[in-house]
C-alpha positions in Angstrom: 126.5 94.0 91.4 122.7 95.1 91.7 120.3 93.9 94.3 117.8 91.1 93.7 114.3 92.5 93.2 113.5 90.6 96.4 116.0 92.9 97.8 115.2 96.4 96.6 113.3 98.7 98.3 109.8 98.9 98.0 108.2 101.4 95.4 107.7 104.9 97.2 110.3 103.9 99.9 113.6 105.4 100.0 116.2 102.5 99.7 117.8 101.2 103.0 121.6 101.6 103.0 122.8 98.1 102.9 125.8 99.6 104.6 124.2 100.1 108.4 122.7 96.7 107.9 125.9 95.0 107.2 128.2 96.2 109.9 124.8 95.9 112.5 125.2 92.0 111.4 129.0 91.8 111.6 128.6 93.0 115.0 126.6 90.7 116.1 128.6 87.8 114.1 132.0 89.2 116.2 129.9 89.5 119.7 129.6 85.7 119.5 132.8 84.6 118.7 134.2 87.4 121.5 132.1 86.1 124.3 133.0 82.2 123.7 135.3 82.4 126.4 139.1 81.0 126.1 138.4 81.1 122.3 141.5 80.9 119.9 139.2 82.4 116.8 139.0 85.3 119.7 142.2 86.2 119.0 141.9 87.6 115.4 138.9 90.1 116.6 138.6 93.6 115.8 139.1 94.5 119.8 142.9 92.8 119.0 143.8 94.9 117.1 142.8 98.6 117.9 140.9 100.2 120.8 137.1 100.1 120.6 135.5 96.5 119.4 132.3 95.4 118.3 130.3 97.1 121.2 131.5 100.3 119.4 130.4 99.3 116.1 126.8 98.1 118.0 126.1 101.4 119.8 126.6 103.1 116.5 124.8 101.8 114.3 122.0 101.5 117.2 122.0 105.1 117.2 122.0 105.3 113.1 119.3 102.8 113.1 117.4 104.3 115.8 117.3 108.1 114.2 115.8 105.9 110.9 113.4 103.7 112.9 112.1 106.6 115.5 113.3 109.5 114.6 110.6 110.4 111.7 107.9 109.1 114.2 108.4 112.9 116.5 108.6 114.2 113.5 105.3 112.9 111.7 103.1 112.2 114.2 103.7 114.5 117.3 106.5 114.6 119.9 104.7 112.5 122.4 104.0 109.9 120.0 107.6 109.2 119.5 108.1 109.3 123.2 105.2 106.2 123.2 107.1 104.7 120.2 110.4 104.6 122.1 108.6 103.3 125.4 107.5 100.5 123.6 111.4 99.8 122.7 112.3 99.9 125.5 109.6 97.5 126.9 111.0 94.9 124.7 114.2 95.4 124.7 113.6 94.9 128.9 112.0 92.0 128.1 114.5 90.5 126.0 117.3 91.2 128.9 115.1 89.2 131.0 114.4 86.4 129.0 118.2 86.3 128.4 119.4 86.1 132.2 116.8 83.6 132.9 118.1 81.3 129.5 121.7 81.8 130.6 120.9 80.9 134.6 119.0 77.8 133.3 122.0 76.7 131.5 124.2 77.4 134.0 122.2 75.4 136.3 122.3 72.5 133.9 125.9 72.7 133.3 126.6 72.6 137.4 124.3 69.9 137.7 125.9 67.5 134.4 129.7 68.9 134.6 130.5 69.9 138.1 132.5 66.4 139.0 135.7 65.8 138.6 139.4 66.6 138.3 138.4 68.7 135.1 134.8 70.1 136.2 133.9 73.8 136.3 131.1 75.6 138.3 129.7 77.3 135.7 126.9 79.0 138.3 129.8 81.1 139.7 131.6 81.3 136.2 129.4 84.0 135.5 128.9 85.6 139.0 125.4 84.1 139.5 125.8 82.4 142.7 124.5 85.3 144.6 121.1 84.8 142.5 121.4 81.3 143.3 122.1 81.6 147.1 119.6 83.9 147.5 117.5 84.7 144.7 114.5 86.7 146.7 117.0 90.1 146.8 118.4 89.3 143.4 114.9 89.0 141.7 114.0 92.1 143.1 117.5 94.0 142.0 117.1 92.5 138.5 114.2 93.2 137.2 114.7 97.3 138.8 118.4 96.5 136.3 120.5 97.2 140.0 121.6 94.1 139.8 122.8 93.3 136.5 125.6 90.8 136.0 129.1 91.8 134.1 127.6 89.1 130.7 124.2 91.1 131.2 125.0 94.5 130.8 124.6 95.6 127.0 120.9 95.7 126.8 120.1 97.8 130.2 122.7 99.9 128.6 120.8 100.1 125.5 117.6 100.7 127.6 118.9 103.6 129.1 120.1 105.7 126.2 117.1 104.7 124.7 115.3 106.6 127.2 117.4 109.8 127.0 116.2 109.9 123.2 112.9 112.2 124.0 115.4 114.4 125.6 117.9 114.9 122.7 114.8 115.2 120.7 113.4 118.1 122.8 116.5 119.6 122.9 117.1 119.9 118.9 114.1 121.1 118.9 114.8 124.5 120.5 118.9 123.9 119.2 120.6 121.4 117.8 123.7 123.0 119.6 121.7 122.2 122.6 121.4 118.5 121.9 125.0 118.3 121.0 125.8 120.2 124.4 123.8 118.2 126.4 125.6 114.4 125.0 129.1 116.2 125.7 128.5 118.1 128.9 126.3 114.5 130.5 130.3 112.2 128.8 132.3 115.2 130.5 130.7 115.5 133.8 130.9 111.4 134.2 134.3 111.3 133.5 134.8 114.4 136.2 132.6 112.6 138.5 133.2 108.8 137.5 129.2 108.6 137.6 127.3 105.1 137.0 124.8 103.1 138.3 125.0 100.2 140.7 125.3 96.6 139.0 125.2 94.5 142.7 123.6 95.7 146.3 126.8 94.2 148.4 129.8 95.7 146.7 130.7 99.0 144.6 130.7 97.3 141.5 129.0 99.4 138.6 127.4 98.7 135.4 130.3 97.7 132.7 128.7 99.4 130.2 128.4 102.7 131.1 124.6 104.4 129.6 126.1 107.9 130.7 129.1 107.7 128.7 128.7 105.4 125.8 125.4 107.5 124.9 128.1 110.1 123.1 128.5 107.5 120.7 125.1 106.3 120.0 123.7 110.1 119.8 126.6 110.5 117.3 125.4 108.0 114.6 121.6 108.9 115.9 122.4 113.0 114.9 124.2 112.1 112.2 121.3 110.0 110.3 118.9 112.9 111.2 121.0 115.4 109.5 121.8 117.6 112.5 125.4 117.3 112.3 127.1 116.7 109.1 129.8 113.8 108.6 133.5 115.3 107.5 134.3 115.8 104.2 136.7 112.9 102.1 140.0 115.5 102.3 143.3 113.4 101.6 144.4 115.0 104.7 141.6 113.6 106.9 142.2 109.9 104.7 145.4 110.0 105.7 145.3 110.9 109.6 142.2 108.7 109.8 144.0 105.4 108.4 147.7 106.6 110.3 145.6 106.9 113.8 144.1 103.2 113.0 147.6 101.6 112.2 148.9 103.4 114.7 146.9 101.4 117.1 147.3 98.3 116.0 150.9 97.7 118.0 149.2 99.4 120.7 147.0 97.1 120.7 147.6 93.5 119.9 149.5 92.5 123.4 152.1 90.6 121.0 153.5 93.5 120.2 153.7 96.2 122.9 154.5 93.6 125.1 157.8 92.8 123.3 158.8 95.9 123.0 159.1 98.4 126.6 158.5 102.0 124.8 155.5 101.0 123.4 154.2 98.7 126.2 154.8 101.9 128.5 152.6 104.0 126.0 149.8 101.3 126.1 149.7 101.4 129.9 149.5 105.4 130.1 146.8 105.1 127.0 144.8 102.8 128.5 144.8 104.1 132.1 146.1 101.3 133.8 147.1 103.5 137.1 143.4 104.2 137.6 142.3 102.3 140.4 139.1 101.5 138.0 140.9 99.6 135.8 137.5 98.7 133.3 136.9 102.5 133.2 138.9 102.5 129.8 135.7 100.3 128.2 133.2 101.4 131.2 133.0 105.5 131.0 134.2 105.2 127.2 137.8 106.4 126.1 137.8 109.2 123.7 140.9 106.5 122.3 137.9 104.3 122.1 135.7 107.1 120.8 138.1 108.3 118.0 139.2 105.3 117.1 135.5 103.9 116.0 134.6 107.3 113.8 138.1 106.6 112.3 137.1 103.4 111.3 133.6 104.4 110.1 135.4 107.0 108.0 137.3 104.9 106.3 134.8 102.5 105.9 132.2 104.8 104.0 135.0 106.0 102.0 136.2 103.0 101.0 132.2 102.0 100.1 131.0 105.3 98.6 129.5 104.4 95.2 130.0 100.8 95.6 127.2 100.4 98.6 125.4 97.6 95.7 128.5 94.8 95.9 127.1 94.1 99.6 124.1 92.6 98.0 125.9 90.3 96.5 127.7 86.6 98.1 128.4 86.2 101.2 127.7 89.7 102.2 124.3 89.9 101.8 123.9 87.3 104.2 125.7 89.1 106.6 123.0 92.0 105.8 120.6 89.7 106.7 121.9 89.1 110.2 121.7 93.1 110.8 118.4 92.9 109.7 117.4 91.2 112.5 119.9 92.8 115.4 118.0 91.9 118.9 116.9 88.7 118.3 120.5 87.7 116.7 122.2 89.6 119.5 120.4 87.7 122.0 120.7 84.4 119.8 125.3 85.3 120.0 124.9 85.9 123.8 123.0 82.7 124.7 124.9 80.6 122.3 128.2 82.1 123.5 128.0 80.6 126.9 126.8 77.3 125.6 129.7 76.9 123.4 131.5 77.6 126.2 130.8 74.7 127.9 130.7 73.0 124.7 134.5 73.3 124.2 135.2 72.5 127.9 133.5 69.0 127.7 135.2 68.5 124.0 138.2 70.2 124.3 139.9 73.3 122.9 141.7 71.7 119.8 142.3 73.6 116.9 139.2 71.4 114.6 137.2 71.3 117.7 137.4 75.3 118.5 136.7 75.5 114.5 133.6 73.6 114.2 132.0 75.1 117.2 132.6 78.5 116.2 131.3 78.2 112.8 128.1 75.9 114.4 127.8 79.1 116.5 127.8 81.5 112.9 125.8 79.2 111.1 122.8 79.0 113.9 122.7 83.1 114.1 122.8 83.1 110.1 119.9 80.7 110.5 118.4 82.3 113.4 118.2 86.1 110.9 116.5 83.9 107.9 114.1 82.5 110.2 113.2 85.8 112.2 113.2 87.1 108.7 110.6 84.6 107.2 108.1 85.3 109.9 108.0 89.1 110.1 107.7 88.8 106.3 104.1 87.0 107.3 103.9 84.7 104.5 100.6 83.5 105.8 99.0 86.7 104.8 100.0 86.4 101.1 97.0 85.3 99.0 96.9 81.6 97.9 96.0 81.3 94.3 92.7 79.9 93.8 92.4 76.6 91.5 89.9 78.7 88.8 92.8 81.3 88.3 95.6 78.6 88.1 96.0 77.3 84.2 94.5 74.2 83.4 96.5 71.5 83.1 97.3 70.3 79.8 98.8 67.7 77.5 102.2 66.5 78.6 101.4 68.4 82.0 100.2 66.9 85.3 98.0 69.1 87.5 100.6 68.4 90.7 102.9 70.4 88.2 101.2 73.7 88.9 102.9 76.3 91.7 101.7 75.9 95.0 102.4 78.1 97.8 
């Protein structure tokens, strides 16, 4: 299937791989239903069935996406332009974190103050850690807008902000080797899984930031280099098929807690794999497993293999729309965070039924579908396009009535 014409690239630009697009929206679509806490639809995720989840698949195509928003600008218009270009990300992007805790805190307050009575009521100000922000918000203020205090819900986008900064480096870097870019990403994973390095999320404890910008940056650099051309993707080898799809079965039962749980060998493997003796136990997500690592190139492996030469079928129904939710990936990513917590609260007050959970979650899909369209319709400025004047529109003739002629 072809694209629309709305949809193809415009003429003397190089057409945008639907395929980034789409798995950028799928993301976002899976971070929703993931963070809708005690969610049954949460159950048949990506993270239930193998090691990394949809964080993996964000941070990758972040870094594709970055290389092919930012990367041409060092390239074209100076070195400390792109440094300015990438500041300005960042400023939003810190923005956009802000705006977020201060929606989600709102809510929560709202919540406490509707649902906090009863047999059945929930605080839902210390649901998500915020009472220290509400007992004392002077201290907290301070820690979150300098990101050292950044709640466990909050912690993707300072992430974000952080590896974003480190791009000018990687940049400079390539720029005297690309072996000295790729060294520097693998020496800064190595040396914070040696040193178990991070930053602090809270003032009063040793808590550290979930996401961990010193780790998770191997990933992100990996699409980033690999959209610029420094390093070059594997070739499609039978051999490489085949240990790519066995090491992405083979984690399914190692996986889905169904499975290894039943059965002792397996649940033992799981719990060596996974690095449950470490007295960190989030340091498997935090610092980034190279089971996490692996496991997400596997699946992007397979994935361009199994879409090589057939990239034109996502244009067509549903996928496209699904495209168009990657389109737009920070305002729909902060639309699945924020909706997430109030659906929440949603199915507490209603109830966790199977049609209840159901129409919630697909509410919650429909409003970020709606949300993409919408972001989508005003960056396209429609008020700019010229409004046809009435001496160039055809008169109206027999049989036709002037209100018949296009408007827009």
């Amino acid at each position: 299937m072809t694209p629309n014409v709305s949809q193809s690239p415009a003429k003397g630009k190089s057409p945008r791989d639907p395929r980034l697009d789409f798995f950028r929206g799928l993301a976002m679509l899976i971070i929703m239903v993931a963070h809708i806490q005690r969610n049954a639809w949460g159950n048949w995720i990506p993270a239930r069935f193998g090691p990394s989840d949809a964080a993996e698949m964000f941070v990758f195509c972040s870094g594709y996406a970055a290389a092919i928003a930012f990367g041409g600008t060092f390239v074209k218009a100076g070195f400390w332009m792109g440094v300015r270009r990438i500041a300005l990300r960042c400023w939003q992007v810190y923005w956009a974190h802000l705006g977020l805790f201060f929606f989600i805190a709102m809510i929560s307050a709202v919540a406490y103050g509707w649902f906090s009575t009863g047999e059945d009521s929930r605080n839902y100000i210390t649901g998500l850690n915020l009472g220290p922000f509400f007992d004392d918000p002077a201290p907290q203020l301070i820690g979150l807008f300098t990101l050292t205090y950044v709640p466990n819900y909050f912690d993707i986008l300072p992430m974000y902000i952080v590896i974003l900064m480190m791009v000018p480096v990687v940049v400079a870097l390539q720029r005297i080797h690309v072996n000295a870019a790729v060294g520097f990403c693998l020496g800064l994973y190595a040396i914070t899984w040696l040193f178990n390095l991070n930053f602090p999320a809270e003032p009063w404890s040793g808590r550290v930031w979930f996401f961990n910008p010193l780790a998770w940056q191997l990933l992100f650099f990996t699409g980033f280099m690999l959209a610029r051309g420094w390093i070059q993707p594997p070739p499609f080898k039978p051999w490489l098929l085949a240990l790519a799809a066995a090491y992405v079965l083979l984690m399914i039962p190692l996986s889905r807690w169904q499975i290894y749980t039943q059965v002792p060998v397996l649940h033992a493997v799981h719990d060596w794999l996974w690095l449950r003796w470490h007295d960190q136990g989030g340091i498997f997500k935090t610092n980034h497993h190279p089971l996490r690592y692996l496991h997400i190139l596997a699946l992007a492996y397979l994935a361009v293999w199994l879409l090589q030469g057939r990239e034109q079928v996502l244009y067509g129904w549903p996928w496209r729309v699904v495209i168009k939710v990657g389109q737009q990936a920070l305002a729909t990513f902060l639309t699945s965070m924020a909706l997430a917590w109030v659906l929440t609260i949603a199915l507490d007050q209603l109830g966790r039924e199977p049609l209840t959970v159901a129409l919630v979650n697909l509410f919650g899909l429909g409003t970020i579908i709606a949300v993409a369209y919408l972001v989508g319709w005003y960056k396209s400025e429609p008020w700019r396009r010229p409004r046809p004047s009435v001496e160039s529109a055809p008169a109206a003739g027999p049989g036709r009535r002037a209100q018949e002629l296009p408007l827009t």
